[in-house]
C-alpha positions in Angstrom: 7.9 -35.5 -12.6 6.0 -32.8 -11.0 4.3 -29.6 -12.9 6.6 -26.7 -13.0 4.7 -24.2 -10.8 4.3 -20.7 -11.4 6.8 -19.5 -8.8 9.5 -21.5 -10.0 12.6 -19.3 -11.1 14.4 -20.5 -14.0 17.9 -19.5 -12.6 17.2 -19.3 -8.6 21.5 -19.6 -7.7 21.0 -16.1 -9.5 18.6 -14.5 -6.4 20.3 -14.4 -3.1 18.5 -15.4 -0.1 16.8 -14.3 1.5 15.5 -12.3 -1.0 12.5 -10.5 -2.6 10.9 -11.5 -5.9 7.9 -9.6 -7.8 6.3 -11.4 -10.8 5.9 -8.7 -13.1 3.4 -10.9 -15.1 1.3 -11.4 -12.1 1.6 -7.6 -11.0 0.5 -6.9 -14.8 -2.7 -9.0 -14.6 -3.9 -7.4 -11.3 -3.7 -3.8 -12.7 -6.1 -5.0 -15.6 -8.3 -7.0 -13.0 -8.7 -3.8 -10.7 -9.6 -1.4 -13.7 -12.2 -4.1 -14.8 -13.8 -3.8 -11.2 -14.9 0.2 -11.8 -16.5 2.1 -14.2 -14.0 4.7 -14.7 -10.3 4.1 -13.7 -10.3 8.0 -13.1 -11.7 6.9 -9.7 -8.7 5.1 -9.1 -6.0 6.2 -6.8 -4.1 3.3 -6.1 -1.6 3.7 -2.7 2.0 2.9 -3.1 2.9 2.2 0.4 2.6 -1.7 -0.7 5.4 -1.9 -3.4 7.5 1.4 -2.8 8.6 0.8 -6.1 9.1 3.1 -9.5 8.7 0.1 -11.4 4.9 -0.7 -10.3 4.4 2.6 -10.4 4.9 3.0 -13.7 3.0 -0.4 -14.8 0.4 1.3 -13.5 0.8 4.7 -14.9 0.9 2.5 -18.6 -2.2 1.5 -18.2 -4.0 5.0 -18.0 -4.0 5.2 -14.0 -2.8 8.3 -13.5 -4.0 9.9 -9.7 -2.0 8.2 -6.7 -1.8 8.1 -2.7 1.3 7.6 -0.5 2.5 7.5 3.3 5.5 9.4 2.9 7.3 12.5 1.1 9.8 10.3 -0.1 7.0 8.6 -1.8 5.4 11.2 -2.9 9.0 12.7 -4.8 9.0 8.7 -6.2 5.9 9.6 -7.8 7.4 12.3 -9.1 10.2 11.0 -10.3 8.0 8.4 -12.5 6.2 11.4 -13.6 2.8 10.9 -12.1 0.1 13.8 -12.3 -1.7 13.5 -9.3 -0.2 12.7 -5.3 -1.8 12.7 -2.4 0.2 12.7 0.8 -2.3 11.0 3.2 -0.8 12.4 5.7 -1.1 15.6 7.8 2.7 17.0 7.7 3.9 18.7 10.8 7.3 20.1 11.9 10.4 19.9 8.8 7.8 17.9 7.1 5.6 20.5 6.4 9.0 22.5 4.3 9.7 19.1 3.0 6.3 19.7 1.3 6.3 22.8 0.1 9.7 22.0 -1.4 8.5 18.9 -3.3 6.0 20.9 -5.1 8.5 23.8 -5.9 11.1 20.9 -7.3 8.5 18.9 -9.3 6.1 21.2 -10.5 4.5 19.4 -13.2 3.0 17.3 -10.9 -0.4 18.2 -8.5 0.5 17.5 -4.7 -1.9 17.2 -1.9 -2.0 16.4 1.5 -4.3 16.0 4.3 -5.3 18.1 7.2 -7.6 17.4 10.6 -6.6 20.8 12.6 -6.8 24.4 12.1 -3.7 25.3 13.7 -1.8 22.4 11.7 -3.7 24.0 8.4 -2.3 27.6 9.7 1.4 26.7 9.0 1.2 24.8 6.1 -0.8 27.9 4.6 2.2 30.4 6.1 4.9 28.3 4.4 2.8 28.2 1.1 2.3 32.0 1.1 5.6 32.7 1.8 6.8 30.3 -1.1 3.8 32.1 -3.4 2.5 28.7 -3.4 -1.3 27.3 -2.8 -1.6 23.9 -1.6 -4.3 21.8 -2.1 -5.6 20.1 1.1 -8.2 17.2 1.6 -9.9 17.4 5.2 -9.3 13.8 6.8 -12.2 12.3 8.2 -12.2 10.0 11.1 -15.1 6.9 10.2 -14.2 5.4 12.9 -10.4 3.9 13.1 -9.6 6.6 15.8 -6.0 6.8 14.3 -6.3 10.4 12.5 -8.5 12.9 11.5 -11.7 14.6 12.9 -15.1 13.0 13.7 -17.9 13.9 11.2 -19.5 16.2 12.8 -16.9 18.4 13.3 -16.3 18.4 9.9 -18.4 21.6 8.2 -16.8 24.4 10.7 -13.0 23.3 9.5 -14.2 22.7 6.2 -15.3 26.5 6.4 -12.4 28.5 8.6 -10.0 26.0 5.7 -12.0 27.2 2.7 -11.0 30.7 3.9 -7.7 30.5 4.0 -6.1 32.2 0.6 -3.0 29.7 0.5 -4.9 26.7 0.9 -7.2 24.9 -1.6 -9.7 22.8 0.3 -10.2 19.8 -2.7 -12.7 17.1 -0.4 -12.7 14.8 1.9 -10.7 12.0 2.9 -11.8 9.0 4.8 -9.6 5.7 5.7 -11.5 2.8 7.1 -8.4 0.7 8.2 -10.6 -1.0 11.1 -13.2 -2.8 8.2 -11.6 -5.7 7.3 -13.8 -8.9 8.1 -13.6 -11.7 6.3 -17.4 -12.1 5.9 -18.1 -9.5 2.5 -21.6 -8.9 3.4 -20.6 -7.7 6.9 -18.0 -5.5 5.3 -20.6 -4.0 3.0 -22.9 -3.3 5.7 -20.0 -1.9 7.8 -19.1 0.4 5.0 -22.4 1.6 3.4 -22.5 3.5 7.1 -19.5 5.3 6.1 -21.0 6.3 2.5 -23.8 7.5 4.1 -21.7 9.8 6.7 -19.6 10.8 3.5 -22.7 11.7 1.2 -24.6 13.4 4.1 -21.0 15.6 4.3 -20.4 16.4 0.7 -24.6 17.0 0.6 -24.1 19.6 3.5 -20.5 21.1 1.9 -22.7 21.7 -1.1 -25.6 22.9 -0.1 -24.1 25.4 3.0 -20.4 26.5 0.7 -21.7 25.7 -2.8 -19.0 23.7 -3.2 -18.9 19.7 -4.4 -16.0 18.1 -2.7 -14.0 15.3 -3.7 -14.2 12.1 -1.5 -11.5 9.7 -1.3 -11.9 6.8 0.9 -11.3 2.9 1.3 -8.3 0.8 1.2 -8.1 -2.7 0.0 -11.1 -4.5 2.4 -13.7 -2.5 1.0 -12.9 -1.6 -2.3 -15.4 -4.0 -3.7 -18.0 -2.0 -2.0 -16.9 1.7 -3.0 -16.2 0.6 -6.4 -20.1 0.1 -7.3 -21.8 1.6 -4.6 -20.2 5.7 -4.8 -18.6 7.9 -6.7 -15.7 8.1 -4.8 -12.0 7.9 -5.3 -10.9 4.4 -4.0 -7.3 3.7 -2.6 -6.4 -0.1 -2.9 -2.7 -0.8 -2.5 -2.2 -4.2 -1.7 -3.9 -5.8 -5.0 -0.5 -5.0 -6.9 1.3 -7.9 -5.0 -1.7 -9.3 -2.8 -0.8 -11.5 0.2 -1.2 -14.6 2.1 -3.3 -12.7 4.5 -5.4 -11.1 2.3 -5.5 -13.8 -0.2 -7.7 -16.0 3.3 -9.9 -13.1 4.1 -10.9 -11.5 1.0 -12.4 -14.5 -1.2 -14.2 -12.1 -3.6 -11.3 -10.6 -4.5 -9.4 -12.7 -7.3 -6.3 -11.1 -7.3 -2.8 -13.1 -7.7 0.0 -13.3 -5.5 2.8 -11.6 -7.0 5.6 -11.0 -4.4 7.6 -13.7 -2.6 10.3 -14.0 -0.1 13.2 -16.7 -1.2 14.7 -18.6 1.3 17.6 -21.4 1.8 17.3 -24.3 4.5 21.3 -22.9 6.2 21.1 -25.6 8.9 20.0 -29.2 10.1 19.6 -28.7 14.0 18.1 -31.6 15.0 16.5 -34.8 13.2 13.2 -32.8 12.8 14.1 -29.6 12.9 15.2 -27.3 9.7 16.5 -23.4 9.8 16.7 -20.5 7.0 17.5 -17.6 6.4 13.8 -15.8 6.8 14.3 -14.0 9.9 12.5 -10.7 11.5 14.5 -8.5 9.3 13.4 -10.4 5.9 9.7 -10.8 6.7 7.0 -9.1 8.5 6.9 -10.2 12.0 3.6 -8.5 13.4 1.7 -11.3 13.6 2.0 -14.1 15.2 4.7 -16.5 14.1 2.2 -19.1 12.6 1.1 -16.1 10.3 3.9 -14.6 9.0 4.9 -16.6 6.0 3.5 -19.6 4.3 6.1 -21.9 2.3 4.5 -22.7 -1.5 6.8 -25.6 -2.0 6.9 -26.6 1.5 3.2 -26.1 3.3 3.3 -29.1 5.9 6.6 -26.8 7.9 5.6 -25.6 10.9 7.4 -22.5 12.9 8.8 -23.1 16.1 10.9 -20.2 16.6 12.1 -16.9 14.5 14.9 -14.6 15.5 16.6 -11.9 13.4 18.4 -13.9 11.1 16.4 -17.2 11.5 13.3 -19.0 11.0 13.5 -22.4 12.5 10.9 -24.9 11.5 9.4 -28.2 12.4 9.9 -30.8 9.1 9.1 -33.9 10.8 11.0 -37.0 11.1 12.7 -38.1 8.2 12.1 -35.2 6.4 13.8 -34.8 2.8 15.1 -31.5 3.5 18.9 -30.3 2.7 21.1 -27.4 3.6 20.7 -25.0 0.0 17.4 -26.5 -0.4 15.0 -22.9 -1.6 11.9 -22.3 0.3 9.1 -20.0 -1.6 7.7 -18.3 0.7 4.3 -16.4 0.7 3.7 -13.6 3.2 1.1 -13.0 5.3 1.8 -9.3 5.3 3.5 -8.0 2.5 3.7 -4.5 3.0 5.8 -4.4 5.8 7.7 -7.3 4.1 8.4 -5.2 1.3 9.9 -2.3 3.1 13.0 -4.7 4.6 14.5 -5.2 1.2 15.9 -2.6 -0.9 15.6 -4.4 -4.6 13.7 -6.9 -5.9 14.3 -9.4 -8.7 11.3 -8.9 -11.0 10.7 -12.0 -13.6 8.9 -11.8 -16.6 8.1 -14.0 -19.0 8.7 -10.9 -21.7 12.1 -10.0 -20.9 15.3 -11.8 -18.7 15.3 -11.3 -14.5 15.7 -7.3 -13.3 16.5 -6.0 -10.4 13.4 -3.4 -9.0 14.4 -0.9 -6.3 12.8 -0.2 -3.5 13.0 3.4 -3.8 10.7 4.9 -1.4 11.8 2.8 1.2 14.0 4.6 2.4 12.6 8.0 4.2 14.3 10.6 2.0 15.5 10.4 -1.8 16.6 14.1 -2.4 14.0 16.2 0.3 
């Protein structure tokens, strides 16, 4: 008889496939291991763009984490909802999404919005609408360290950081940098990447202080290079994939010992051919980005191989006499799980403290109430 593994539901006729499944246990244990990687979890800002969930959000928010980033207003009014203090949209809003800010601070006021800017006219009517709604909004200046998706290069940076600090309506906080473009396998080549970026960012906040006596806040990093910001700056760090972690992540990032806590379920619907099996994991049930070799890995099943994936359908190479049935459950593990996460809108969380939930998916949808 073979060990029970840890992804083994107790009552799996109970999930429906395909389906989404968060191991609360699992989520738990890579809170604690990310606030044992920094000095003082204050630095932590931890992005919700991964799990779009209240749920995680407020796992995190129990154990003392209590400063956040997100993608999108809806989001951000998630965070709100869960009661969070601190939100950064990391985001520059323009057009209806620049009322759609000013109105989620008027409805939640207890807790602290901000969001980003990288342009003076963009800055100009968020600080109108905030003056007309007797409102001051804080702002973080988003620096471009070279993704070349938003923000401004460096050096550009001191003259908006002074016509911004200027403006009455706004309240210029720091500095926000995103370095989306880091993410080789190789740690020490990450680190070298990266400790140019801290030196851009503390040459900045050194010239902020010592030209507009003020110290900024700096918020920067995602997942790749957390292990470098964490012990090498002061700065607020962003992860957001260590609540659930991933297959592709779990590959690259070996000093990173976080668990995989998110899978995709899946039942074998059809038998087309003697070597051939299909289920139910199509485009619209995993992240299909990447090539289709790298797009889910099967825990209970690793030797299938993917021939073919459609909307509805995954169709995969089993071999010749294979053992595989139709209603056999595959356990799949994502290579991408943010994007994975935003198809479904629940999840079954499992515990081992309390009998299976079902988790929304709140924020993914692109407006709760604003």
């Amino acid at each position: 008889m073979t060990e029970k593994q840890w992804y083994h539901l107790e009552r799996p006729d109970s999930v429906e496939s395909p389906g989404l499944v968060f191991y609360e246990d699992r989520i738990k244990a890579n809170i604690q291991l990310l606030i044992s990687m920094i000095d003082d979890k204050d630095r932590l800002r931890p992005h919700v763009k991964t799990h779009k969930s209240a749920e995680v959000s407020k796992l995190l928010m129990d154990a003392g984490i209590s400063k956040f980033k997100c993608a999108t207003i809806a989001e951000a009014e998630m965070l709100a909802l869960c009661g969070s203090a601190d939100v950064l949209l990391a985001y520059q809003p323009v057009g209806p999404n620049v009322d759609r800010f000013i109105r989620l601070q008027k409805q939640y006021p207890l807790t602290r919005f901000s969001c980003l800017v990288d342009n003076v006219g963009a800055a100009a009517v968020l600080a109108a609408l905030s003056q007309s709604n007797r409102l001051k909004s804080d702002v973080f200046i988003d620096v471009n360290v070279g993704m070349d998706r938003t923000g401004i290069l460096p050096g550009n940076v001191l003259e908006l950081y002074a016509k911004i600090g200027q403006i009455d309506s706004l309240v210029l906080k720091g500095l926000h940098a995103y370095d989306g473009h880091i993410h080789d396998n190789d740690f020490a080549i990450r680190t070298e990447k990266a400790s140019i970026i801290i030196d851009v960012l503390n040459h900045l906040s050194t010239e902020i202080n010592n030209r507009l006596s003020q110290q900024p806040i700096i918020i920067a990093g995602g997942t790749p290079t957390f292990t470098v910001y964490n012990t090498q700056t002061v700065f607020d760090c962003s992860p957001g994939t260590f609540a659930l972690w991933d297959k592709g992540y779990q590959d690259a990032f070996k000093e990173q010992q976080f668990l995989t806590a998110a899978l995709v379920i899946s039942r074998i619907v059809s038998l087309p051919e003697s070597n051939l099996i299909c289920c139910d994991l199509g485009h619209k049930a995993v992240a299909a980005e990447k090539p289709l070799d790298k797009r889910v890995a099967f825990l209970n099943a690793p030797e299938l191989i993917p021939v073919s994936q459609s909307e509805e359908h995954l169709v995969l190479d089993a071999g010749e006499n294979h053992p595989y049935q139709i209603g056999d459950l595959l356990y799949g593990l994502p290579y991408h799980i943010c994007p994975t996460v935003a198809l479904y809108e629940n999840a079954t969380s499992v515990s081992s403290a309390h009998a299976d939930q079902i988790w929304n998916i709140s924020s993914r949808k692109r407006k709760i109430t604003i």
